[in-house]
Structures are given as C-alpha cells and as structure tokens.
N, C-alpha and C positions, 0 to 999 in steps of 0.2 A: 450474449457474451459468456463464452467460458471462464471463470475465475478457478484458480486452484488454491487452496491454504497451504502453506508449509505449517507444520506442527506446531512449531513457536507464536506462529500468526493467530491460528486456530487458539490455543492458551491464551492468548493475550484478550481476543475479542470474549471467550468464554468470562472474563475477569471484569470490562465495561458494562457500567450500565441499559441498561437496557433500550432506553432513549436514544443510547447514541450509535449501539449498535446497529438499531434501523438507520439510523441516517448513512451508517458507515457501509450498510450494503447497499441503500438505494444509490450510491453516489459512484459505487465500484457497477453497479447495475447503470448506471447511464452514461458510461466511458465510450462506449458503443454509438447512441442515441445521438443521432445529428439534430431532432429536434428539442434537446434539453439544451439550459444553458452551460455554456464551458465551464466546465470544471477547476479548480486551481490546482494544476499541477504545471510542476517544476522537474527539469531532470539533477538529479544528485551531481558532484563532482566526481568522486568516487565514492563507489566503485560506480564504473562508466555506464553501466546499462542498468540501472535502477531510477525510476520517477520515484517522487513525494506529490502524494495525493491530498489537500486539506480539509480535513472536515472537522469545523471545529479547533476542540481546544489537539486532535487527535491527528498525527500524521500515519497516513496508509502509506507503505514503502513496496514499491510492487515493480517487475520488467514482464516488459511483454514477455509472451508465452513463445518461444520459436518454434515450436511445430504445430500449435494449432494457432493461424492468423487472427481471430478474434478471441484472444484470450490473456488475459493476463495471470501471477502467479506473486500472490500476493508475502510477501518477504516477512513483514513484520508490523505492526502498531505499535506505537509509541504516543503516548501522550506531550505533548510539546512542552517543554522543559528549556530552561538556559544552557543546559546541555544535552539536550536531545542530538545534536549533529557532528556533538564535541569526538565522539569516536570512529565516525568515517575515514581521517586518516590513517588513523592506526589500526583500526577493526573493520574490517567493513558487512556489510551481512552477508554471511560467508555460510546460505543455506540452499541447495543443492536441489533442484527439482526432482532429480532421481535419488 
C-alpha cells in the first residue's frame, strides 16, 4: 500500500510518542492486508470522502488516493478529544494532495 503524508500529518506524527507512532503505521500498513484483522474505521460526515482510522487514544483521517488504487493520503492526526470532530461542520480538512 501506498500512503502519502500531507505536511500537517507529517508534523503531527513527528510530535507522538514513539510507541504509538509504530502502531500508527502498522495499522495504516495493514488497510491493504486481507489477512489482518479489520481495522476500525469509520467514514466521516463531512467532508464526504475522508475515513477515521482508530488507533488508540489517536484518530488517523485519510481518503483513498484517486490515482493510485492502493493508496491512501493521509489528511491529518488528531488525538481523540471531546472535540476532536467538533470542527468538521464548519472546517473540514481542507489539505490538497497537490
């Protein structure tokens, strides 16, 4: 599987501990893997083409990749908060593969 970082993504992971950074790629590493077990992901409301990935206390925000079919492009990390989701009506992540 191809993963891509947006910059902000990239920042964010560079800032997590270390522990959970491994978990946070082996989990984006096995989105692919038909024989690992299913992952918990959810698709967002808005914006319409963004999943939530969970790992942990840490939500991975990522849409598939549209020109390379096994790949995703991962949007952002966020640490789960009472308000981790509270700005997807009004902001959404609004980061730009190109």
């Amino acid at each position: 599987m191809v993963i891509i970082w947006s910059r902000k993504a990239r920042r964010a992971l560079s800032k997590i501990d270390s522990r959970y950074k491994k978990r946070i790629k082996e989990k984006l590493s096995q989105l692919d893997d038909k024989t690992a077990p299913q992952p918990d992901i959810k698709k967002l409301s808005v914006p319409e083409d963004r999943f939530r990935l969970r790992v942990g206390d840490y939500r991975i925000i990522f849409t598939p990749h549209e020109e390379i079919s096994d790949g995703c492009y991962v949007v952002a990390i966020k640490r789960r908060t009472s308000t981790t989701y509270l700005h997807e009506e009004r902001m959404p992540y609004g980061n730009s593969v190109y």
